[in-house]
Every structure is written in C-alpha cells, then in structure tokens.
Backbone as JSON, one array per atom type, in Angstrom:
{
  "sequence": "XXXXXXXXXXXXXXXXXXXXXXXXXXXXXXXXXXXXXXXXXXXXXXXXXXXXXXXXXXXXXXXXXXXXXXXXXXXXXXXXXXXXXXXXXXXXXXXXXXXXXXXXXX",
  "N": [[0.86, -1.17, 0.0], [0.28, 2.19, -0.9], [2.54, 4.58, 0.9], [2.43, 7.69, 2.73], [3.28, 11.09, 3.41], [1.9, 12.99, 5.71], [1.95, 16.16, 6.71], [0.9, 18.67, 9.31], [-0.21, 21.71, 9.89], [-1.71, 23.69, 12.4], [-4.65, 25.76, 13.11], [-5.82, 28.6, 14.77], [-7.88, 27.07, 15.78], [-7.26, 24.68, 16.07], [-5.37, 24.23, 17.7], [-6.25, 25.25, 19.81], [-8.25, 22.73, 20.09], [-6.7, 20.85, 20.35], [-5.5, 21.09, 22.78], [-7.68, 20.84, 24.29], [-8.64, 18.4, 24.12], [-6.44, 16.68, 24.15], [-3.3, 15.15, 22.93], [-3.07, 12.58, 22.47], [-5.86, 11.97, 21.59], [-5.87, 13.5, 19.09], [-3.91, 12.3, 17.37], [-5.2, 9.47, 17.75], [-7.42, 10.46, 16.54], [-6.57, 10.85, 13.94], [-5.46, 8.19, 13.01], [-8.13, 6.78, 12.66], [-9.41, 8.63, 10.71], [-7.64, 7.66, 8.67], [-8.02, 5.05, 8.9], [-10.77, 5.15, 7.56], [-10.44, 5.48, 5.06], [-9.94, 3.14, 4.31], [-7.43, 2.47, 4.78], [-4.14, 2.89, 6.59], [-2.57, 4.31, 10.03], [0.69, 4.9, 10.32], [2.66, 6.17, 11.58], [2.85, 9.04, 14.01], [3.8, 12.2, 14.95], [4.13, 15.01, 17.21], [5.61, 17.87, 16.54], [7.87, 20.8, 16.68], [8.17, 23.81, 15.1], [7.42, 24.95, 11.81], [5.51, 23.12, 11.07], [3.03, 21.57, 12.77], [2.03, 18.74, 13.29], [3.56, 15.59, 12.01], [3.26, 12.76, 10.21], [3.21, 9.68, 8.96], [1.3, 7.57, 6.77], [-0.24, 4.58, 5.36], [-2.45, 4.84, 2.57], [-5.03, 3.46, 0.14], [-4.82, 4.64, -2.53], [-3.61, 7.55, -4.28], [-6.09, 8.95, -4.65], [-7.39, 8.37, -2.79], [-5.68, 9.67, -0.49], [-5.78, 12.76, -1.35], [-8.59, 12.67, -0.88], [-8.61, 12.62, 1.77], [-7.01, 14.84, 2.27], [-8.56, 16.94, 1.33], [-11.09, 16.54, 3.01], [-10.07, 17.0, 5.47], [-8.43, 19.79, 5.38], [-10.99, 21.23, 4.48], [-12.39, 21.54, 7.15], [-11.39, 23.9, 8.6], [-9.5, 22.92, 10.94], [-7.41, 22.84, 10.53], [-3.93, 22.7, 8.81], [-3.46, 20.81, 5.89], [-0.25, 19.04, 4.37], [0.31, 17.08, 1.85], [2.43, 14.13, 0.92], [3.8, 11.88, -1.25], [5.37, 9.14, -0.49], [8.59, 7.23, -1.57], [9.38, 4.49, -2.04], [12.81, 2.45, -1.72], [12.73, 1.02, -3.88], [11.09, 1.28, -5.95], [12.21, 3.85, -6.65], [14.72, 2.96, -7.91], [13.59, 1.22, -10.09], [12.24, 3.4, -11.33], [14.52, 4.58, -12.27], [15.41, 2.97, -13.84], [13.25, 3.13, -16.33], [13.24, 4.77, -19.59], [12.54, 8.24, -20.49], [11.74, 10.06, -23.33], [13.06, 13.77, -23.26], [13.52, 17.3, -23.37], [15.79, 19.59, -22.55], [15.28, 22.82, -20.85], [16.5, 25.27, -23.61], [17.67, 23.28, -25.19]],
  "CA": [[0.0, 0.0, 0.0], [1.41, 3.91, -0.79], [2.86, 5.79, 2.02], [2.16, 9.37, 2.58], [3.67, 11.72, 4.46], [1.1, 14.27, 5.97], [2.02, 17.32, 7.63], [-0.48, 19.62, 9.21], [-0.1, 22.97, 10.65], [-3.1, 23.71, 13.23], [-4.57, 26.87, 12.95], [-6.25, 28.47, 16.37], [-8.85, 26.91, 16.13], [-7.15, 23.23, 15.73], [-4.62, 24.36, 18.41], [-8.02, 25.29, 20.76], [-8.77, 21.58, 20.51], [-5.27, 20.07, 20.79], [-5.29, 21.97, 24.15], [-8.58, 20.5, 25.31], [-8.91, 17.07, 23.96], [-5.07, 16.39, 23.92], [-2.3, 14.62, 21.76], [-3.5, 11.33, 21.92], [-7.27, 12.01, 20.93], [-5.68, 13.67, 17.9], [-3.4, 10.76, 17.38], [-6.23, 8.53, 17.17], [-8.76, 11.07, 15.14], [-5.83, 10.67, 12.41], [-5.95, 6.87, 12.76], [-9.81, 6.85, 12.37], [-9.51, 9.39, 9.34], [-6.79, 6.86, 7.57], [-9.02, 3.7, 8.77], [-12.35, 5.15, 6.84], [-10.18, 5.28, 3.9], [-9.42, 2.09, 3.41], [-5.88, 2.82, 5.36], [-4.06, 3.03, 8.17], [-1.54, 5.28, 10.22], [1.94, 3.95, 10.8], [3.51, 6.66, 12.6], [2.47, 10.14, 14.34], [4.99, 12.76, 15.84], [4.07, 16.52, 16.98], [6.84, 18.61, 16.41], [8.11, 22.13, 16.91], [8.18, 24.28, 13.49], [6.36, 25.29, 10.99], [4.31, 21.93, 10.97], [2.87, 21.16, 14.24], [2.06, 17.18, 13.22], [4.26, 15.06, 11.22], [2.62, 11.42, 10.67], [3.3, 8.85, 7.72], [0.09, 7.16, 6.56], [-0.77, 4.01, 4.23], [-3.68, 4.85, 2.19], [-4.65, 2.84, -0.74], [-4.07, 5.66, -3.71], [-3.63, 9.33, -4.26], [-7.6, 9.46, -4.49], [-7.52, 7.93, -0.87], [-5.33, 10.78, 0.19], [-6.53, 13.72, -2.29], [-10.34, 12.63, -0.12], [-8.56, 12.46, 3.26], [-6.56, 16.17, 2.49], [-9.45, 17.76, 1.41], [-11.71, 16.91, 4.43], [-9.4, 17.85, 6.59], [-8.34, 20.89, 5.23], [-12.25, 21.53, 4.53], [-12.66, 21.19, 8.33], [-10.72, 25.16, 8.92], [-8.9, 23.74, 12.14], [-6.08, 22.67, 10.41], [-3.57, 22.92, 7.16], [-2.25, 19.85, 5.5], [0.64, 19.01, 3.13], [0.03, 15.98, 1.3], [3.81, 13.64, 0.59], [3.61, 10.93, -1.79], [6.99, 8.71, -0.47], [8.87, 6.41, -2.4], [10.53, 3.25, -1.43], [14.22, 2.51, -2.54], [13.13, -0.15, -4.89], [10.69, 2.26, -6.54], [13.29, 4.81, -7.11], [15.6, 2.07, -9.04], [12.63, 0.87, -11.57], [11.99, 4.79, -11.7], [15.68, 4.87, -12.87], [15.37, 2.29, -14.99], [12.71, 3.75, -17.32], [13.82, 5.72, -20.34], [11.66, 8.93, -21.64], [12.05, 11.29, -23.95], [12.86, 14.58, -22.51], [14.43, 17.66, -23.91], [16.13, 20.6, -20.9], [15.07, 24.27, -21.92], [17.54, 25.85, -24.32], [18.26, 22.58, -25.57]],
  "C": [[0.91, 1.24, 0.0], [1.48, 4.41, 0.6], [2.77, 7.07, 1.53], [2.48, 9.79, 3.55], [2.83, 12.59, 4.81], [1.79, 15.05, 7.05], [1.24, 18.34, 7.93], [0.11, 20.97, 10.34], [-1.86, 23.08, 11.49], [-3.33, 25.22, 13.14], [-5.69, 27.21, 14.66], [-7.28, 27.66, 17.25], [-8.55, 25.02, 16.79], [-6.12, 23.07, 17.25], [-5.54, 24.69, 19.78], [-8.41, 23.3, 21.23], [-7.82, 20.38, 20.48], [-5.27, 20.13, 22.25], [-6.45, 20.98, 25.16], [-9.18, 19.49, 25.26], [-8.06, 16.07, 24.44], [-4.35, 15.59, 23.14], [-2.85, 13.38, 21.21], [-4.65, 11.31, 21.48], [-6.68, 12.94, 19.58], [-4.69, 12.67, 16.9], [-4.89, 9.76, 16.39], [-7.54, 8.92, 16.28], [-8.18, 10.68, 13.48], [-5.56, 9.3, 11.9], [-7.52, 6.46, 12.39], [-10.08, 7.14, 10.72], [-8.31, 8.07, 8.24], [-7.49, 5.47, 7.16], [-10.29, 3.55, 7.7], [-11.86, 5.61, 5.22], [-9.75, 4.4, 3.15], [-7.46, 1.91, 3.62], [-5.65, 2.37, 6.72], [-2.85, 3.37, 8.94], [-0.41, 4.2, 10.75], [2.93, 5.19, 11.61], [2.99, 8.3, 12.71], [2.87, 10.93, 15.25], [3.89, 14.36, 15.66], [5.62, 17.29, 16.78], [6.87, 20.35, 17.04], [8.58, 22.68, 15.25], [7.33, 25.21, 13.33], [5.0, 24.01, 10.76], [4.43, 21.2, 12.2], [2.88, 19.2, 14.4], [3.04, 16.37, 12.05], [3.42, 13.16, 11.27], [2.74, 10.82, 9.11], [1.82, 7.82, 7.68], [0.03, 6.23, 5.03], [-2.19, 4.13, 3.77], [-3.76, 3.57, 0.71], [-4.19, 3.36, -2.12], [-4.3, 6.57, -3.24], [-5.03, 9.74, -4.43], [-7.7, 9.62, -3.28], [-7.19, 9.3, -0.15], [-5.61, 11.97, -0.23], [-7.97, 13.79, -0.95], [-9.79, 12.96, 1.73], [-7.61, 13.92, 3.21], [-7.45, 16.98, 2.22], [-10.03, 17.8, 2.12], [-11.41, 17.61, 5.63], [-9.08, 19.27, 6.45], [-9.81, 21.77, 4.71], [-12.72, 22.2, 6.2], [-12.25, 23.22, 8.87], [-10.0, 25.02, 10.03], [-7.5, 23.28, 11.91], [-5.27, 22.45, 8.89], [-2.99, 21.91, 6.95], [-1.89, 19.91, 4.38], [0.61, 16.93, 3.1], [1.77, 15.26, 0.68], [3.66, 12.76, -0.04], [4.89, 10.12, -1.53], [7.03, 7.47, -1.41], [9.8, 5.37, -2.06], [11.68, 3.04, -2.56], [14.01, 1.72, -3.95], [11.74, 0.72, -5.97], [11.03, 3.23, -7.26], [14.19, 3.84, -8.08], [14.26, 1.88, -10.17], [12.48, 2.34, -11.66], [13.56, 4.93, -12.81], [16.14, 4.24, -14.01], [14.69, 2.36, -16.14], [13.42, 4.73, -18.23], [12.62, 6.61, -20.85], [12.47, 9.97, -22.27], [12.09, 12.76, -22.82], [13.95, 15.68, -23.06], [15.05, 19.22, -22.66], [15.96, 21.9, -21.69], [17.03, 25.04, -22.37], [17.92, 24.92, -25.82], [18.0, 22.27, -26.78]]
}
C-alpha cells in the first residue's frame, strides 16, 4: 500500500482543541480518518516548526489521500501538506525507465 507523508499545521482553532482534547485524541482522530479510507496510520509525531504534526500514513491511492486532504483541510482547524513517499526499490525501476525529454535551451 502507498505511504504518505502528511504534515499539518493547526490553525487556532485546531490548536483550541489540541489543548482540550489532547495529543492522543488527535493521534487517534488521524488513525480513524486513515481507517475510513481504506488505510491506516503507521507513525504520528508533533513537532516544533512550521508543521505542528508530522505522521506517515498508508492509504490505498492518491484518491484515498486527495479525499482524506481535502476533508481535513475543509474542516478550517487545520492545514495539510500531502507527501507521496517512495521506497528505494521504486526509485531504481523509476531509474530504470527511459523517456524522452528535452532541458530548456536545448
């Protein structure tokens, strides 16, 4: 199944109910939200930054996650960045394809 990296910034409102639910009930809202897509979260860090959550997530495609970044960012209490990752053996057959391709100027 694809991994995805999501990162979400909270905005006051999301940071309002971080405060008064706490970490782990947002934890497990983001396991819930990955579960009802046919997913399911494999790892979920807060941080210090610019992006308050950091959390890797198997969904089953980029629809999966496309449906699970728009709700959320529908929602107004928080901003996410959507990551599509790529495993090593992904990156080699990537490398192994040939296309056409020409570099500007060229």
């Amino acid at each position: 199944m694809p991994k995805y990296l999501i990162e979400a910034a909270y905005t006051l409102e999301g940071v309002k109910g971080v405060r008064s639910a706490g970490g782990s009930a947002r934890r497990d809202a983001v396991a819930k939200v990955a579960e009802s897509a046919g997913g399911r979260l494999e790892t979920f860090y807060f941080a210090f930054g610019d992006r308050d959550v950091h959390t890797i997530v198997d969904l089953p495609d980029n629809e999966s996650a496309a449906a699970v970044a728009l709700t959320v960012n529908a929602s107004g209490a928080v901003k996410v960045s959507t990551t599509v990752l790529l495993t090593p053996e992904e990156v080699d057959a990537a490398a192994e394809r040939s296309v056409d391709y020409q570099p500007p100027g060229g």
